[in-house]
N, C-alpha and C positions, 0 to 999 in steps of 0.2 A: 537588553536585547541578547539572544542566543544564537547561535546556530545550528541549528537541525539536520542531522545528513540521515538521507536513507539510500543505502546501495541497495539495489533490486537487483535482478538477473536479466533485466532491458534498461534501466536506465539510475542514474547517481540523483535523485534531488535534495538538493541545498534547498533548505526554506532560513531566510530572518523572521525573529517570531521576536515578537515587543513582549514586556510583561502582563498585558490581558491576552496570551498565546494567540495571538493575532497576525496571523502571517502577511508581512511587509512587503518580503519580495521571495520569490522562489524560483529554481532554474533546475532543468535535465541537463544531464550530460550522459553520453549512453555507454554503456559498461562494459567495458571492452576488457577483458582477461588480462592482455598485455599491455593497458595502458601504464606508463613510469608517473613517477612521484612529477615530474618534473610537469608530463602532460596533460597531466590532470591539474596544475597550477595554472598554466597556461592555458588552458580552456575555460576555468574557474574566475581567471582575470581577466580574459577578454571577455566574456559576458557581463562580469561587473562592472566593466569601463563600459562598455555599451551602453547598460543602463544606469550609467552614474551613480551606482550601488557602491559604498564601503565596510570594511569592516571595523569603521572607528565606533568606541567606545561599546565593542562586543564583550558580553562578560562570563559569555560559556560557551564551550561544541558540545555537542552531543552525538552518537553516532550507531546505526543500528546497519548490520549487514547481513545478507544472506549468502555474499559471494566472499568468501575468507581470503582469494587469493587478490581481492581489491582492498579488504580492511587496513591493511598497512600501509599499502600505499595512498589511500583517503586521507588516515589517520594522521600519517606524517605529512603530507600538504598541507593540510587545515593549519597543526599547526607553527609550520613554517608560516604559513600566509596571517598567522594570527598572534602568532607569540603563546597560544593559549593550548594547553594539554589539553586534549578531548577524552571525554568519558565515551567509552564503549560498553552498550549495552550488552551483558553478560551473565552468567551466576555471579550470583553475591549483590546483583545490583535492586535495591527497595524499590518495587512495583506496583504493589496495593492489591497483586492477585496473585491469588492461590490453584495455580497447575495439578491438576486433581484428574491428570492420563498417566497411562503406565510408564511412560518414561519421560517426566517433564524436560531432561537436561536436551532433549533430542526434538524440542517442538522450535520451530522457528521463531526468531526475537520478532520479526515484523506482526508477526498473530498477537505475539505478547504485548506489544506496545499500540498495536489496533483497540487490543482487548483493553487497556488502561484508559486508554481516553475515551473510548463508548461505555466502562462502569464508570469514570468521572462526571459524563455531561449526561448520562440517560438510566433512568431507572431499568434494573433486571426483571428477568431473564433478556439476554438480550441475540441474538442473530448476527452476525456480523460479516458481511460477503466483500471479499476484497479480491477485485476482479484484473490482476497482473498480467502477468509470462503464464500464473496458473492459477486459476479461480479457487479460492478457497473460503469454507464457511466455517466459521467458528462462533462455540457456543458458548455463554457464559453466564450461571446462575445469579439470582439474583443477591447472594451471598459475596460475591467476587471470585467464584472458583470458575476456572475456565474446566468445562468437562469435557469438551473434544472439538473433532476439525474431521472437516470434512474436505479432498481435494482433487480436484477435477483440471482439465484442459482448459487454458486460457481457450481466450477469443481468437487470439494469433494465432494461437498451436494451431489450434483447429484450420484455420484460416491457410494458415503453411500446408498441411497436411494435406488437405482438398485439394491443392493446388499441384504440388510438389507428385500425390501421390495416385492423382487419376490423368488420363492425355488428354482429356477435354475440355477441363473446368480450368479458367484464367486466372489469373489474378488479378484481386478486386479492391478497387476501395472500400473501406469499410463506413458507409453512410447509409441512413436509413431507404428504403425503395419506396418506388412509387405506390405498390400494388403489397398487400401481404399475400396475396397467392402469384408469384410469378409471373411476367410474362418472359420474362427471357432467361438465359443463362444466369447473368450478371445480379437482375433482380431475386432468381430465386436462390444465390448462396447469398445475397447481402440479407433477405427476407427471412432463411435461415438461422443465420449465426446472428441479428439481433431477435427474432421472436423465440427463436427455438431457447436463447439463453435466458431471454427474459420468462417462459413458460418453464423452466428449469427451475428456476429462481421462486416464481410461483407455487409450482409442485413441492418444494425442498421445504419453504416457508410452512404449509400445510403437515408435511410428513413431522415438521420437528416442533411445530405446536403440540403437535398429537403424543410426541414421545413426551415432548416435557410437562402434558399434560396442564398447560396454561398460557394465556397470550405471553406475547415478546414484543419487545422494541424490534426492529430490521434496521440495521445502517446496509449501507454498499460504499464504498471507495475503492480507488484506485482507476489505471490508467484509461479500459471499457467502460467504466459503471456506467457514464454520465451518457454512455447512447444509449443503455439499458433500462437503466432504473424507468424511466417515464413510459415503456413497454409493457412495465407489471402492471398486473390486475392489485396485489397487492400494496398497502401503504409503508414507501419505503423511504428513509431518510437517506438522501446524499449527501457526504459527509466527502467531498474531494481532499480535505488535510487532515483526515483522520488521523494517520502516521504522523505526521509532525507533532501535531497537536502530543500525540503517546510522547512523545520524544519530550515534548516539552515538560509535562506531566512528571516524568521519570527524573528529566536535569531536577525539577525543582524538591522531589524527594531526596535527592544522595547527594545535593551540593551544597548543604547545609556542616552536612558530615564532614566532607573530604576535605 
């Protein structure tokens, strides 16, 4: 068994992943800038007492971040809490894929480690929408070269924004409406922000068939997808542990080595 961490810029998850990368048990904690080594321990062990979750006979970390000023302090928990140095996804670290944009060192690890476990489990060209803090579409031939990304306003953003920056519109829950044509305030931003993203998602699918000149797989993951995806017109795979699963994928290339 391993453990998997992805720091995000809304939330930390820990996934246990057994050796058929099958995720055991998994938990958020939300990503607070100034969380300490200590309280991120302490959050990490009261969830695990909760669910009678341990980390006996764990035999790797793993760790992939977008937020730099959390990686240390993740980093150093895990492995106080484990006994166990954690690999940090980085340069130098064997991926299986070849970054083929202008500035590879400057593309986020989360795209790269999405991108590894969708060339693992699905045939290329592939589509890959990971719907966060901020929606992003990455492309990846069916050679294993990732050739770009595309990125856009999360669900939230959007959602804050509407909210935050007109005097009328509420804040809403984000659950599907009754009506796709509005009757009210409420229904017509929830009817919004899931059709409009799911018709997004459709249009996007179309425009980058056409550029790559060939069908594609579609995954979606992350924290939206799962209101979204069953909205598209198009056929899209839900892959909710897509990031882990990468995570896992990667420990098992460079822990051989180290």
């Amino acid at each position: 068994m391993i453990a998997a961490v992805d720091i995000g810029n809304s939330n930390i998850v820990i996934g246990l992943m057994d050796n058929e990368r099958k995720v055991q048990f998994s938990v958020r904690i939300r990503s607070d800038k100034q969380k300490t080594k200590e309280e991120f321990m302490i959050e990490l062990k009261n969830l695990m007492d909760i669910y009678q979750v341990s980390f006996e006979g764990l035999q790797g970390v793993i760790i992939s971040s977008v937020v730099p000023g959390l990686t240390d302090v993740v980093r150093k928990g895990m492995e106080q809490m484990t006994g166990i140095s954690p690999f940090v996804v980085g340069q130098g670290m064997k991926t299986g894929i070849r970054i083929a944009t202008d500035h590879p060192a400057s593309l986020g690890v989360d795209l790269v480690v999405d991108a590894v476990a969708a060339s693992e489990e699905y045939e290329g060209p592939l589509i890959i929408f990971d719907m966060g803090t901020a929606t992003t579409c990455s492309i990846v031939d069916e050679k294993r070269s990732y050739l770009g990304t595309l990125i856009m306003p999360g669900i939230k953003i959007s959602q804050d924004a509407l909210t935050e920056r007109t005097s009328q519109l509420p804040y809403i829950r984000f659950e599907k409406p009754k009506h796709i044509i509005g009757k009210n305030t409420i229904e017509s931003m929830q009817s919004g922000l899931i059709y409009g993203n799911a018709s997004m998602m459709d249009g996007l699918i179309d425009i980058l068939k056409e550029e790559l000149g060939k069908d594609a797989t579609v995954l979606a993951t992350g924290g939206t997808a799962g209101m979204i995806v069953p909205h598209c017109r198009h056929d899209i795979v839900y892959e909710p542990d897509l990031l882990l699963k990468g995570l896992w994928y990667i420990y098992q290339k460079n822990a051989k080595e180290s």
